[in-house]
N, C-alpha and C positions, 0 to 999 in steps of 0.2 A: 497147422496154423503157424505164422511168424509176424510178431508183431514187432515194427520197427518205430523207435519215438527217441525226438533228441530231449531226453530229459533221465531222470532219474530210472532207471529198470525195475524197482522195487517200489511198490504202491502207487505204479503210473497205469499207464494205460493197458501194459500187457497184460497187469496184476487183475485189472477189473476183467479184461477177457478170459482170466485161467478161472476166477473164480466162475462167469455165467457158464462156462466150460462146464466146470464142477458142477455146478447147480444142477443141469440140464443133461448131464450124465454122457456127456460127447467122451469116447473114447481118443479122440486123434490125438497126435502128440502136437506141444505147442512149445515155441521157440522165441522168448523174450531178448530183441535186442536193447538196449539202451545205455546209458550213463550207468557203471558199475559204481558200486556204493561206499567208494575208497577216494583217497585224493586224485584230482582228474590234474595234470599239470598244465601250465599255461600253455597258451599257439594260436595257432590259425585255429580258424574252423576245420577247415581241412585238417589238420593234425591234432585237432582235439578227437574229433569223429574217427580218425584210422586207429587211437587210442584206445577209444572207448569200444572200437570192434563195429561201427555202423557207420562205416563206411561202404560206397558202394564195392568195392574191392574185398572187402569182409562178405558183407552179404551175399554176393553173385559167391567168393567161395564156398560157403557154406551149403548154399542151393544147386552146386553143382556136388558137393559132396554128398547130399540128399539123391537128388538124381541118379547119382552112379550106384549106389548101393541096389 
């Protein structure tokens, strides 16, 4: 599972997916992108997002790092 959300990583959207995760006893591993929970510096959007790691450039690598393994 990878959930991607331009907001905070920690009690957003991925948080509520790890938890039904839990609940319901899904083994698969899950992969929260988001807004890391430290100061995020000012920019574009574009350079806020290749900061915070969600961007599409982060994501595509990450999923190609999955893939090769």
């Amino acid at each position: 599972w990878i959930t991607v959300e331009d907001g905070s990583a920690k009690g957003g959207f991925g948080s509520a997916i790890s938890e039904f995760l839990h609940e319901n006893n899904f083994s698969n591993s899950l992969k929260l992108f988001g807004v890391p929970d430290s100061f995020v510096p000012h920019g574009t959007i574009a350079e806020v997002r290749a900061f915070a790691g969600i961007d599409i450039l982060s994501i595509t690598q990450y999923i190609q790092k999955l893939i090769s393994k």
